[in-house]
C-alpha positions as CSV (number, residue, x, y, z in Angstrom):
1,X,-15.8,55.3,17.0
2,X,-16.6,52.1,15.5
3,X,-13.8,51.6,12.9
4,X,-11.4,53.2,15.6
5,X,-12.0,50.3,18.1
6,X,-11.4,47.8,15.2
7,X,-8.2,49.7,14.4
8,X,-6.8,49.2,18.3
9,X,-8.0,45.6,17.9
10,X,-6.3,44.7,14.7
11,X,-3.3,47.0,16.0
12,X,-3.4,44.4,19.8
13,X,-3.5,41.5,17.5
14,X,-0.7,42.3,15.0
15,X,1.7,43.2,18.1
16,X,1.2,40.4,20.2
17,X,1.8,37.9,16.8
18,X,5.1,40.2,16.7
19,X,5.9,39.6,20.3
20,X,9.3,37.7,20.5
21,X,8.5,35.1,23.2
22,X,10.2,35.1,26.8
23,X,13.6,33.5,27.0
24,X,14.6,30.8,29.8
25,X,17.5,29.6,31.7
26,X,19.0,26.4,29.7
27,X,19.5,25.0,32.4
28,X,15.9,25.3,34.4
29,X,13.7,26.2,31.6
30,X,12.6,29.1,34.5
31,X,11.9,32.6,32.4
32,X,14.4,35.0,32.8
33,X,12.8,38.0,34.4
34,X,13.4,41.6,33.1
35,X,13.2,42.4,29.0
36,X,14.7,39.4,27.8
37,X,17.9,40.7,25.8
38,X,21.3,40.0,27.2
39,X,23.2,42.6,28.4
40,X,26.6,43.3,26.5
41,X,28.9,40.5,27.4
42,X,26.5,38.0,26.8
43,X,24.8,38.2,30.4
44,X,21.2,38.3,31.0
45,X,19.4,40.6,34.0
46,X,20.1,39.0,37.4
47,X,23.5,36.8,36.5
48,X,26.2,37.4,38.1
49,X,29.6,38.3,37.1
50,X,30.3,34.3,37.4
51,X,28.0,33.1,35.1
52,X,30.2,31.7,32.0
53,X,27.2,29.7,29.9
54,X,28.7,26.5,31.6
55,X,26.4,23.8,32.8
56,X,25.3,24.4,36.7
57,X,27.3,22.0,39.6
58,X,24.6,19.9,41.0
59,X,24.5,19.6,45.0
60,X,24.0,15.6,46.8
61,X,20.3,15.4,46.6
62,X,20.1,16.7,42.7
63,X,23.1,14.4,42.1
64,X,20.4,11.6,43.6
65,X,17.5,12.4,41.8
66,X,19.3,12.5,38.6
67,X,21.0,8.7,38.9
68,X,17.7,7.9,39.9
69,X,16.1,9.3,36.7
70,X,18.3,7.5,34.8
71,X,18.2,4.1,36.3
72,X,14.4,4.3,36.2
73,X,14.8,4.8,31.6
74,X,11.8,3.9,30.1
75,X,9.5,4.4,33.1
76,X,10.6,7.9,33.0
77,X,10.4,8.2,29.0
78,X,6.5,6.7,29.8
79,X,6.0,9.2,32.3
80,X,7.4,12.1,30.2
81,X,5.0,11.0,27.1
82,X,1.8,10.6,29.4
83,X,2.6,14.5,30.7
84,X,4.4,17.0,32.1
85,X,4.6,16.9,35.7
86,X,3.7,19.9,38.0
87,X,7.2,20.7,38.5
88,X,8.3,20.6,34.5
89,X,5.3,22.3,33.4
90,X,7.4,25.4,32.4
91,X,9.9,23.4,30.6
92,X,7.4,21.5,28.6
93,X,5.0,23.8,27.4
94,X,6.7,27.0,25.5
95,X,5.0,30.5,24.5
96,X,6.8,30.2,21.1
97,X,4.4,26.9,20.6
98,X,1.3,28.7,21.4
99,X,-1.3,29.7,18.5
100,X,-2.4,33.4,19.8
101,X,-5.6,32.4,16.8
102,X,-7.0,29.4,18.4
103,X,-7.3,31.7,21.7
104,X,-9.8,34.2,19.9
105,X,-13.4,33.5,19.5
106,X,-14.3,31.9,16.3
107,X,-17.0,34.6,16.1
108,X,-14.4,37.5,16.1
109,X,-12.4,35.6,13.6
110,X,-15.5,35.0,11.4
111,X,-15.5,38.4,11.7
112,X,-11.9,39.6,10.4
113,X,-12.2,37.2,7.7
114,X,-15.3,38.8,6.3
115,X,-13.0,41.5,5.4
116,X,-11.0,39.4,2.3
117,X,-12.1,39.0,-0.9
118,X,-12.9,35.6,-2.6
119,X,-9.3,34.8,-4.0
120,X,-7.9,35.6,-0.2
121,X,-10.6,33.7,1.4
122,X,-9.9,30.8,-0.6
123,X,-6.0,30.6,-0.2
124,X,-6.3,31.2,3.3
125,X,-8.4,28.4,3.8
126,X,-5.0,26.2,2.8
127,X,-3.1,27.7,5.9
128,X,-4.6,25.5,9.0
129,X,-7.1,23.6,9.6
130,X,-9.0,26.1,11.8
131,X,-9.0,28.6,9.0
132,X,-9.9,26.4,6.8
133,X,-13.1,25.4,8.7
134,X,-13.3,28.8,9.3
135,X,-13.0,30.7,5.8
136,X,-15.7,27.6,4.4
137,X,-18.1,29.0,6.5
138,X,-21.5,29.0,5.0
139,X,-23.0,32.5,6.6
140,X,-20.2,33.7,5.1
141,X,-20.0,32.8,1.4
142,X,-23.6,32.9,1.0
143,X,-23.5,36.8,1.9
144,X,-20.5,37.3,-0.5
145,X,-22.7,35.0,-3.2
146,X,-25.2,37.3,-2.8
147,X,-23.2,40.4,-3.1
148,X,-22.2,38.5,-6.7
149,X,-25.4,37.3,-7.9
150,X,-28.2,39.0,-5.8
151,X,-30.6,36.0,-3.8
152,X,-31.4,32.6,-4.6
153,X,-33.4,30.0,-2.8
154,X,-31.0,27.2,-1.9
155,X,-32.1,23.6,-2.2
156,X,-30.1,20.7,-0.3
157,X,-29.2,18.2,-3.0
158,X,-29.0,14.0,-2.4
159,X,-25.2,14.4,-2.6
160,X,-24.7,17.7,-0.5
161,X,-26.7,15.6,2.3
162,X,-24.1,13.2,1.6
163,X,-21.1,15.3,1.8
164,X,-22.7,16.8,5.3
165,X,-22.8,13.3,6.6
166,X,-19.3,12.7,6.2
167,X,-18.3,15.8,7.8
168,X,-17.2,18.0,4.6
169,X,-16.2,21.5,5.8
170,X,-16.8,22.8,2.3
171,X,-19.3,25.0,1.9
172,X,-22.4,24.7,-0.3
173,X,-22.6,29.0,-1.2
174,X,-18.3,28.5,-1.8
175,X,-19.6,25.8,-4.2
176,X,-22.3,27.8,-6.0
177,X,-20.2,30.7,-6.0
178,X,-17.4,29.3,-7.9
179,X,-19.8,27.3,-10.2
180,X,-21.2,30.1,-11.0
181,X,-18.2,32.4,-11.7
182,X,-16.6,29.8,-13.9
183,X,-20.3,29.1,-15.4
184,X,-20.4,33.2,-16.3
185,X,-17.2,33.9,-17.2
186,X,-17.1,30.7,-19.6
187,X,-20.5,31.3,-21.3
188,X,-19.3,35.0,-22.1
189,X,-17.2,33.4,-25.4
190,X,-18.3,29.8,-25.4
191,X,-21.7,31.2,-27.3
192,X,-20.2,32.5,-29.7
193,X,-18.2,29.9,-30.8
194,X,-21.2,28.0,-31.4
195,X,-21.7,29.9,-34.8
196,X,-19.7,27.3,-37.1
197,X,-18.9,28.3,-40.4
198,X,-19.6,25.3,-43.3
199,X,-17.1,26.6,-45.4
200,X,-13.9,25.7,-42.8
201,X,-16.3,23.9,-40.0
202,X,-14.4,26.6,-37.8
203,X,-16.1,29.2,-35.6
204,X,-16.7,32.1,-37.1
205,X,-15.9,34.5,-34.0
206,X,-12.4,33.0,-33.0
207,X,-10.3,36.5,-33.9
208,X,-13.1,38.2,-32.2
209,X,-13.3,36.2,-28.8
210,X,-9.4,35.6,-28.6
211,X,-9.4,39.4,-28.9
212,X,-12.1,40.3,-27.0
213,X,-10.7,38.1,-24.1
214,X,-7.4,40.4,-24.3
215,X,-5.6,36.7,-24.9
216,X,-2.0,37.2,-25.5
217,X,0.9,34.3,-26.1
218,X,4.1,34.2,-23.7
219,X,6.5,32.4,-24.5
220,X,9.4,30.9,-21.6
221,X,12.9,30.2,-23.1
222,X,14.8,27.9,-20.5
223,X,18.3,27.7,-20.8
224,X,21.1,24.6,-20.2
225,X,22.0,26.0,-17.2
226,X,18.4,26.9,-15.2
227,X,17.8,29.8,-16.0
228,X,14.2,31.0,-17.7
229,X,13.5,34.0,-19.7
230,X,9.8,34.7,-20.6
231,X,8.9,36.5,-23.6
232,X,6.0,38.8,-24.7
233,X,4.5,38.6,-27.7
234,X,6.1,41.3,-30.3
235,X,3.1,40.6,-33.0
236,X,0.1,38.5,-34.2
237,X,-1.2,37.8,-37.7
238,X,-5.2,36.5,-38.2
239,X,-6.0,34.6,-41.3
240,X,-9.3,32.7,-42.0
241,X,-8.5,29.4,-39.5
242,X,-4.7,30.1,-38.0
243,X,-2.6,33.3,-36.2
244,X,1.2,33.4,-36.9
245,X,2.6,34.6,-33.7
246,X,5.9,36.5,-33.6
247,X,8.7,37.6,-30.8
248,X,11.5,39.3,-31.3
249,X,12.6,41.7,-28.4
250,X,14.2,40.9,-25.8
251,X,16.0,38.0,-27.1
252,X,19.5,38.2,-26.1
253,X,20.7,34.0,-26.3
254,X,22.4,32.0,-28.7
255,X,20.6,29.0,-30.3
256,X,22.4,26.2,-28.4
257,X,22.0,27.4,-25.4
258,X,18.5,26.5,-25.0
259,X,17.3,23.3,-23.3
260,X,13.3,24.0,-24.0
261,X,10.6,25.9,-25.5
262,X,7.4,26.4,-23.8
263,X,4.0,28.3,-25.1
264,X,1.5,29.7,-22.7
265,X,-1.7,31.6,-23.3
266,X,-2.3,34.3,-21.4
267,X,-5.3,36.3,-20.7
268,X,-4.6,39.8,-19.3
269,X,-6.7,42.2,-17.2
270,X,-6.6,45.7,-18.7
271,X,-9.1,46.9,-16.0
272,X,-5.8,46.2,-13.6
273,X,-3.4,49.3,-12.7
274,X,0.3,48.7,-13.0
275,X,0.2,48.6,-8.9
276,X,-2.7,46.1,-8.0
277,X,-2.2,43.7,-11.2
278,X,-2.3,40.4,-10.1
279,X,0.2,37.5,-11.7
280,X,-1.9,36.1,-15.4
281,X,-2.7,32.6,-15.2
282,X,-1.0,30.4,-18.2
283,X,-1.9,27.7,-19.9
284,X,0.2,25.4,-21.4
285,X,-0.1,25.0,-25.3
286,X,3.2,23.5,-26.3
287,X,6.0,22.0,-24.5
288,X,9.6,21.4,-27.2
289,X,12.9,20.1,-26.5
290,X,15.2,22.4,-28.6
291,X,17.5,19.5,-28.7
292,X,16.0,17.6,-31.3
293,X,17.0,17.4,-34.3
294,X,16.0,20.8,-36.5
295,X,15.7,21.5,-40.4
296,X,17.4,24.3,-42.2
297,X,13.7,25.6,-44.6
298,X,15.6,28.6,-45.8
299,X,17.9,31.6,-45.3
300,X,19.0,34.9,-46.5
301,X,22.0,37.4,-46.6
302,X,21.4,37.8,-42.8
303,X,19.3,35.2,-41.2
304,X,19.0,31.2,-41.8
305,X,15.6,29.5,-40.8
306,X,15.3,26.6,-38.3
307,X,12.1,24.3,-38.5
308,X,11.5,22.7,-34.8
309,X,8.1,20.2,-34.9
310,X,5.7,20.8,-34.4
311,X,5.7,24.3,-36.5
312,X,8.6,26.5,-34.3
313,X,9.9,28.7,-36.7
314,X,13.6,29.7,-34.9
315,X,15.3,32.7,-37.1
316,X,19.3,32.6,-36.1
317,X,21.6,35.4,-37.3
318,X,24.1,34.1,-39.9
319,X,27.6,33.0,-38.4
320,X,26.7,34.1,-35.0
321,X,24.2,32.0,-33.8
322,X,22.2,34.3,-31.8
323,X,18.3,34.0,-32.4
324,X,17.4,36.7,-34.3
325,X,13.0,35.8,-33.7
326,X,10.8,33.0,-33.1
327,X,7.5,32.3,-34.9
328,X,5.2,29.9,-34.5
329,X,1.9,28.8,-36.1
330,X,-1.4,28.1,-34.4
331,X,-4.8,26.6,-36.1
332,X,-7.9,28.2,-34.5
333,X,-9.2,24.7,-33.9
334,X,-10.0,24.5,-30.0
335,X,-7.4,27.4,-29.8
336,X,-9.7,29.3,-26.9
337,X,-10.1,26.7,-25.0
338,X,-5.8,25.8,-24.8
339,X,-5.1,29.4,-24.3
340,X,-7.6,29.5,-21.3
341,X,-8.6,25.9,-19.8
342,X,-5.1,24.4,-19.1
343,X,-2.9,24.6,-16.2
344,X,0.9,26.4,-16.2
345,X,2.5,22.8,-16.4
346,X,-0.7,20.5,-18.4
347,X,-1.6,21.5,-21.6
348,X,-5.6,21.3,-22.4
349,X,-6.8,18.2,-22.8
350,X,-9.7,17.9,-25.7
351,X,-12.4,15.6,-25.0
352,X,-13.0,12.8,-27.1
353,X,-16.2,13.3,-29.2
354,X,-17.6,10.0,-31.4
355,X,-19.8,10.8,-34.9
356,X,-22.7,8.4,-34.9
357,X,-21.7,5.3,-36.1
358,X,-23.9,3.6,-39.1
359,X,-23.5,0.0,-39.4
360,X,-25.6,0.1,-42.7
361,X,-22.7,1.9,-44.0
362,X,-19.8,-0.6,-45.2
363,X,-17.2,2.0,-46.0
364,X,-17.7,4.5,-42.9
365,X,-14.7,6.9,-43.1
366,X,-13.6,6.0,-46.7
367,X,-15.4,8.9,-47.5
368,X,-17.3,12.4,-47.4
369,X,-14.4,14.4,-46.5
370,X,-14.0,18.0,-47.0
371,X,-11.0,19.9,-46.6
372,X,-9.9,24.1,-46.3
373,X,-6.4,24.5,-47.4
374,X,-5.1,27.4,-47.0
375,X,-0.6,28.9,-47.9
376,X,-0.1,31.9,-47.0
377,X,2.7,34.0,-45.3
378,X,2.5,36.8,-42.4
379,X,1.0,39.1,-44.4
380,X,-0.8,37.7,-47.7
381,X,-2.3,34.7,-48.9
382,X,-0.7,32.6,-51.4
383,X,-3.6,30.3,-52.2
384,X,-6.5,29.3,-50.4
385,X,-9.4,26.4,-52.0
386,X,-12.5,24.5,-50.3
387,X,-12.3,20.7,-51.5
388,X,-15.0,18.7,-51.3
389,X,-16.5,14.6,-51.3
390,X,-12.8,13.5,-51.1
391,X,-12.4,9.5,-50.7
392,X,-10.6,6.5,-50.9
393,X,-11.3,3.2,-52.0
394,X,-10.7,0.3,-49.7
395,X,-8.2,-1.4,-52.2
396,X,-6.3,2.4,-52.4
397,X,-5.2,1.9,-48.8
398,X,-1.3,1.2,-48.8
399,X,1.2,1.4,-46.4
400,X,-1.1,1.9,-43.7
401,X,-2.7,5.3,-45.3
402,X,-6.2,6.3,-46.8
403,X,-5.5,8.5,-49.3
404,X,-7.4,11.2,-50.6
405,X,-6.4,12.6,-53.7
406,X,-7.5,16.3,-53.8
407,X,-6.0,18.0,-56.9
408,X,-5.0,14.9,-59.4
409,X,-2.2,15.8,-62.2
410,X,-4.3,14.5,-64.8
411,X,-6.9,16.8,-64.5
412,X,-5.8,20.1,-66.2
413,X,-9.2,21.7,-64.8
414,X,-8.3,21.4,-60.7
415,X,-4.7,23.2,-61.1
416,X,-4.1,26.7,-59.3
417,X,-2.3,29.1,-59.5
418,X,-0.4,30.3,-56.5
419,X,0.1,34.5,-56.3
420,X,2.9,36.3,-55.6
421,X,6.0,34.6,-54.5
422,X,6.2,32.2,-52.2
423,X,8.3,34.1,-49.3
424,X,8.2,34.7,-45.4
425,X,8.8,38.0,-44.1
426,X,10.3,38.7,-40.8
427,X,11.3,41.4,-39.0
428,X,13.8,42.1,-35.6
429,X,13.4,45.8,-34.4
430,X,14.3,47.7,-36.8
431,X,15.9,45.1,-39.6
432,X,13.2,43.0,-41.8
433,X,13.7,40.7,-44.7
434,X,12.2,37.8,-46.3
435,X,12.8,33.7,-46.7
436,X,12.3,33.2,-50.2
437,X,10.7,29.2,-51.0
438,X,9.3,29.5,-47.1
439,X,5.3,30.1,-46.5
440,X,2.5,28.4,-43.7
441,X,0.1,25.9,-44.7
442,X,-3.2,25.8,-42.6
443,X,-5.1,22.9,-43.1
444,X,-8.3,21.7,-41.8
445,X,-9.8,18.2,-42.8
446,X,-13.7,17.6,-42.2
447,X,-15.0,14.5,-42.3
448,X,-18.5,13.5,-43.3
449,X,-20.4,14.7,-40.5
450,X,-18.5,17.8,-40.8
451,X,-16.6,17.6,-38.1
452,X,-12.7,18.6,-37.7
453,X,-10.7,15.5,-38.2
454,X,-7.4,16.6,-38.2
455,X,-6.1,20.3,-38.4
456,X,-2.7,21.7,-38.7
457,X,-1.0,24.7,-39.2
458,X,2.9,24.5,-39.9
459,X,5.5,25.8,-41.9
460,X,5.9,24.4,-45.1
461,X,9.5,24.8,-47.9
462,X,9.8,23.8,-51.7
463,X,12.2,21.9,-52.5
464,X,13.5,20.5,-56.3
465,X,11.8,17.6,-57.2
466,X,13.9,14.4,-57.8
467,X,12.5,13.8,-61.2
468,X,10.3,15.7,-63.5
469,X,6.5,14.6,-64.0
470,X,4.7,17.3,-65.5
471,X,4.1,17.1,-69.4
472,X,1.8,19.3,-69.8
473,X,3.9,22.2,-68.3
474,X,6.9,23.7,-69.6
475,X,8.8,24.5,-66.6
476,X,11.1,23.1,-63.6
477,X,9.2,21.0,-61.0
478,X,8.9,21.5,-57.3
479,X,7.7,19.3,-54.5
480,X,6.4,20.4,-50.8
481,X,6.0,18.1,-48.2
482,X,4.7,17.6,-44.6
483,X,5.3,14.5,-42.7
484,X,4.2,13.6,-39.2
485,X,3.0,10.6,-37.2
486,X,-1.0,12.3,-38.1
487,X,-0.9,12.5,-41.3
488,X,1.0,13.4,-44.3
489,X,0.7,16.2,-47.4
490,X,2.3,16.3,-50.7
491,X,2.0,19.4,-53.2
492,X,3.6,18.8,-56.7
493,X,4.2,22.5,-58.3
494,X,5.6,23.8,-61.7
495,X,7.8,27.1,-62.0
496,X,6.4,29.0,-65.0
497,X,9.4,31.3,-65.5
498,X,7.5,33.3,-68.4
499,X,4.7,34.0,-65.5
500,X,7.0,34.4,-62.9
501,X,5.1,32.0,-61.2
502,X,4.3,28.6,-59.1
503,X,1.0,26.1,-60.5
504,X,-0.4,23.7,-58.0
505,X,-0.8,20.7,-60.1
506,X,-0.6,18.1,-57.6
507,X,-2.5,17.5,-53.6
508,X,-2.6,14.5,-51.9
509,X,-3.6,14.4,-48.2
510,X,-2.9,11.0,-46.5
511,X,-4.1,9.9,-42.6
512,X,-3.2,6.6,-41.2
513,X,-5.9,3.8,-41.3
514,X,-5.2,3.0,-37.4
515,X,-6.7,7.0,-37.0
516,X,-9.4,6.1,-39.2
517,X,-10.6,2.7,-37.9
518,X,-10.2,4.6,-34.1
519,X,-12.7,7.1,-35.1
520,X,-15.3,5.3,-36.9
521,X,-15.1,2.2,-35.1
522,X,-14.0,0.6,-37.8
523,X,-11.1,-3.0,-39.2
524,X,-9.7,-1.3,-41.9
């Protein structure tokens, strides 16, 4: 009996916010009587067959009173803004204007609103004002806090006593409630990323949390003319510290046609049926203008390779110029918290932690560096080595860089060998191939108190060196370099063609002094 009373209520309410209001004479403002549709012809019950929509002929006294009305002006705009008068009440005050929800009892509207969830509660409270005093009321989040969490004892803090004093509607359960949520849910793969691995200064359980957390990588191609087209990702590749992410289907557009790139990470809900999923929030990673200038890093029979900074990898089909794939390269430093804690349009923002300064120290951040450098492709790894005590001398600084010499020509004993060929497969449907001279470098650079000081993961290309350097080698000589505003990295290598293979005889990792003397506090 119960839920069919509520049933007839909700059914009252939904029919008279339906309810078309009544319609008036123009002319009046009286309500037309009857249903309030115009007959065929445009008539309305109770005209006559004279009635043509033209204005209605005043007699003498009307005629009077109007020249009257208008002589008087602003006396009568005054008296029109202080109120309606008792004869233009109907004209003044119109059903369409009238809220049917401020007429119910805030107790029965408590009531219906008890019926929402959390996320429904919460938007609704941006609709009015009374709803939004309404849908913060305490009685009512505390019961749906205690559904959540079970009881607690509520104490009234300095600044809730505050808030309360200037008349905040916000409630102090809807407070809790969300703390709490975003409190549990956060803890559930912030501990284990407290587990840091000394050998890349990394969290071990990255992999496992981003998959654990279902987190995926969209991908929104915006074209010249408006239009957006948001891509899934088709596959990911884990390595120690970085993921190679890769789309190819769906990709129906020609290279020049796009204006931007944007990267989001997405975390799913596979508890949600196709029917009740609800949209994935996004966070904004990267943000690229496809418009600047790009670098030809390779090419085969079918495909040529396009380099986009930072680390797009854009894979166009050869005399066509439709993309073919797009890959791009991400380092697992504070990779969780960009594919969860930023907004669709604001990428995460990292918060600024300073190492201890030691004043006894003359040459803070000159040295104790440590540095995981990793090539590899999308499916093996080229070379991988753990450097450590790297440093620089104060009068080794030039051109505004600290240098750190990781793998010196000189020294036979520090040269690797790389395995395999260096390559990078792709693949679109069901065509593959490979880049030959093409491969990722992950780097990560610790610095004395072991702390990530600058990490990168990007595409990387050999290229002939201008002249030869290597004595000791019997081979043609290769350079590969990175470049940026952070930092630079140059690898010297030598082609052994009775190996078949590439030696590393040659590392260098620069970072500009202005970085340096920001971190450490330091006038170098």
């Amino acid at each position: 009996m119960m839920a069919a009373g509520r049933g007839e209520f909700f059914q009252s309410l939904l029919e008279g916010l339906q309810r078309q209001p009544a319609q008036r004479v123009p002319e009046t403002g009286q309500p037309i009587r009857g249903r309030g549709k115009p007959r065929p012809g445009g008539r309305f019950p109770g005209q006559g067959r004279g009635f043509s929509g033209q204005r209605k002929s005043f007699g003498p006294k009307e005629r009077q009173r109007k020249v009257a009305t208008r002589s008087s002006g602003g006396e009568t705009e005054a008296s029109s803004r202080a109120g309606p008068t008792k004869e233009g009440s109907h004209r003044k005050s119109s059903p369409c204007k009238l809220n049917l929800l401020e007429s119910l009892p805030s107790e029965i509207l408590v009531k219906i609103l008890s019926y929402l969830d959390p996320s429904s509660l919460f938007c609704l409270s941006h609709v009015s004002r009374l709803l939004h005093q309404l849908s913060n009321d305490d009685v009512l989040w505390q019961r749906i806090y205690t559904s959540e969490f079970g009881s607690r004892n509520w104490k009234l803090k300095t600044s809730e006593k505050w808030m309360e004093a200037e008349g905040c509607w916000t409630s102090r359960w809807k407070r809790l409630y969300f703390k709490s949520m975003a409190g549990q849910e956060m803890n559930k793969w912030r501990k284990p990323l407290k587990d840091i691995s000394p050998y890349t200064g990394l969290p071990r359980q990255t992999e496992w949390a981003l998959r654990s957390l279902n987190v995926s990588w969209e991908l929104t191609l915006c074209e010249r003319l408006g239009q957006e087209h948001t891509l899934e990702q088709s596959q990911a590749h884990f390595f120690e510290s970085s993921v190679i992410v890769h789309w190819s289907d769906g990709i129906h557009m020609k290279f020049h046609h796009i204006s931007t790139i944007q990267l989001h990470g997405v975390r799913k809900d596979p508890r949600s049926s196709i029917k009740t999923r609800k949209p994935n929030w996004r966070s904004l990673i990267l943000k690229l203008d496809a418009g600047s200038p790009s670098l030809v890093i390779g090419k085969d029979r079918l495909i040529k390779v396009l380099l986009l900074q930072p680390g797009v990898i854009v894979g166009v089909w050869r005399g066509k110029n439709q993309v073919a794939f797009i890959m791009i390269s991400l380092h697992f430093h504070k990779l969780v918290e960009k594919s969860l804690l930023g907004s669709p349009a604001c990428p995460y923002s990292e918060p600024v932690e300073l190492p201890p300064v030691d004043d006894a120290d003359p040459d803070l951040g000159l040295h104790g560096y440590s540095l995981h450098f990793v090539l590899h492709n999308t499916g093996t790894e080229i070379m991988s080595g753990h450097f450590q005590q790297l440093f620089c001398h104060k009068a080794q600084i030039q051109r505004g860089l600290v240098e750190l010499k990781v793998i010196q020509r000189s020294d036979l004993s520090q040269h690797r060998s790389l395995s395999g060929s260096i390559r990078l497969p792709w693949r679109h449907e069901d065509m593959k191939g490979a880049v030959e001279n093409c491969c990722i470098m992950s780097l990560t650079l610790l610095d004395e108190f072991q702390k990530p000081f600058w990490c990168v993961s990007t595409p990387i290309h050999i290229t002939m060196a201008k002249k030869a350097w290597c004595c000791d080698y019997s081979g043609h000589d290769f350079q590969m370099l990175y470049r940026t505003a952070d930092g630079e990295v140059k690898m010297l290598l030598v082609w052994l063609e009775e190996q078949k293979q590439f030696f590393l005889t040659g590392l260098t990792v620069c970072i500009p002094v202005a970085k340096v003397n920001k971190r450490f506090s330091r006038e170098y």
